[in-house]
Every structure is written in C-alpha cells, then in structure tokens.
NUNUMI-661587 format. One record per residue (C-alpha): residue number from 1; x, y, z. Coordinates in nm, 4 decimals. Example, Ala and Ser with C-alpha at 12.3 -4.5 7.8 and 13.67 -1.06 7.14 Angstrom:
    n         u         v         w
    1    1.2300   -0.4500    0.7800
    2    1.3670   -0.1060    0.7140
# end
This chain:
    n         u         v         w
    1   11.4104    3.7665   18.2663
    2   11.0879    3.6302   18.1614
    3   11.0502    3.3192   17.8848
    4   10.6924    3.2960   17.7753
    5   10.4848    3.1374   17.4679
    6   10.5716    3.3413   17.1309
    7   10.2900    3.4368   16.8661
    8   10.1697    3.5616   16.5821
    9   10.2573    3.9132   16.7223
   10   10.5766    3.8227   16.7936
   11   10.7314    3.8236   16.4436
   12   10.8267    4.1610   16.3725
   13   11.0444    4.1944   16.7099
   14   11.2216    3.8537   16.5708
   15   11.2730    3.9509   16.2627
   16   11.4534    4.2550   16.3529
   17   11.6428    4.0760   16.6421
   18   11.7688    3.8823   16.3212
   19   11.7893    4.1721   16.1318
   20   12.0094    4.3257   16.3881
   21   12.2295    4.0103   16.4404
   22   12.2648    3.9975   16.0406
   23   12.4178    4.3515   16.0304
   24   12.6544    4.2831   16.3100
   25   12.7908    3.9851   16.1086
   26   12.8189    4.1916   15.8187
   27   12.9965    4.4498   15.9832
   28   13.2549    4.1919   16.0809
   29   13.2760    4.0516   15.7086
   30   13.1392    3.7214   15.8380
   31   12.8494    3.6538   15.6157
   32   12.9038    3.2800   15.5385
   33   12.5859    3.2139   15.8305
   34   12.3059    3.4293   15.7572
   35   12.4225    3.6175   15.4276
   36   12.3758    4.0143   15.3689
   37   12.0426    4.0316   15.3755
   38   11.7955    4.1157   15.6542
   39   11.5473    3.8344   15.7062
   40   11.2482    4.1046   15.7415
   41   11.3085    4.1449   15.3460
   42   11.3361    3.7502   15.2582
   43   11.0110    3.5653   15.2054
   44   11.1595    3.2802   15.2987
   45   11.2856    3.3761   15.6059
   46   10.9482    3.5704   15.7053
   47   10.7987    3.2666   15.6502
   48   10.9907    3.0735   15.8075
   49   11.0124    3.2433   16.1579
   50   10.5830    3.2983   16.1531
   51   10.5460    2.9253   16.1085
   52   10.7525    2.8924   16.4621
   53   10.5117    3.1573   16.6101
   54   10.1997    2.9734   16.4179
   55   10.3396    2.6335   16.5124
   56   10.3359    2.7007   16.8804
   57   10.7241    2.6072   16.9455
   58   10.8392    2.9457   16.9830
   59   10.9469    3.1050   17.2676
   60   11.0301    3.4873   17.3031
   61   11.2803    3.6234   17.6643
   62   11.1665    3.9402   17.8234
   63   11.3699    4.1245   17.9662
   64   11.2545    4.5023   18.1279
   65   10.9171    4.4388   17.9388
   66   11.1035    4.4178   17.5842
   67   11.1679    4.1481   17.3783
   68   11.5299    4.0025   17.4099
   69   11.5801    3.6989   17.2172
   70   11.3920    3.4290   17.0729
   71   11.4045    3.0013   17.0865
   72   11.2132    2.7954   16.8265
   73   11.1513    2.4431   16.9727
   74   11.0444    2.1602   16.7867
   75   11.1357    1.7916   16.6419
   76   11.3206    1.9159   16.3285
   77   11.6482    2.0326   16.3208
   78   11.7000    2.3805   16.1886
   79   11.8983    2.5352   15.8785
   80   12.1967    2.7573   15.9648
   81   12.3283    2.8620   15.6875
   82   12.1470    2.9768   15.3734
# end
C-alpha cells in the first residue's frame, strides 16, 4: 500500500468510495451517519470532499495501482453525521 498527496483528480474515486460505503449502510438499515443519499449527487458533499483535494490535506491509499481509501487532514474537526 501506497499513501500519497490527493488532488483535484482525485474526487470522483472518493466520491464513489463514499458512494459505495453509503449503500452498504443502507443495505443494513443504518442510515443515521451518512443518510440515503450518495454524496456524488449532494452539492454539499461534492463540495465538500474537492475543497480537501483543493486544500491540500487530502490523502488518497493505493493499493494494486487503484484507489483504496481516502484521509482528509487538517485543523478542523469534521461533520459525521448530516
């Protein structure tokens, strides 16, 4: 496993790593973290994730070449529930 710098670039693999973790929740009926709704369809949430990538705190695993999870570092603490 590699951890490097995220980007710009980076967004739509998070977003669907989200996406993904969101309908696994909701498969489970636990939907009191992230909601129903996959982030790649909530402004707020697209916006959200490409500020980490613009802000220069985000950092993306590799693992086999593809991306396998994501860490946003910075001084606030973040929102875990909607």
């Amino acid at each position: 496993m590699e951890i490097r710098h995220g980007g710009l670039g980076d967004v739509p693999a998070v977003l669907a790593m989200f996406d993904r973790a969101v309908a696994w929740l909701v498969g489970q009926g636990r939907v009191g973290q992230w909601g129903q709704e996959p982030f790649s369809g909530q402004a707020a949430r697209v916006e959200t994730v490409s500020g980490w990538a613009a802000g220069g705190g985000m950092r993306i695993a590799m693992l086999d070449g593809r991306p396998a999870g994501c860490m946003a570092l910075g001084a606030a603490c973040l929102l875990y529930t909607s």
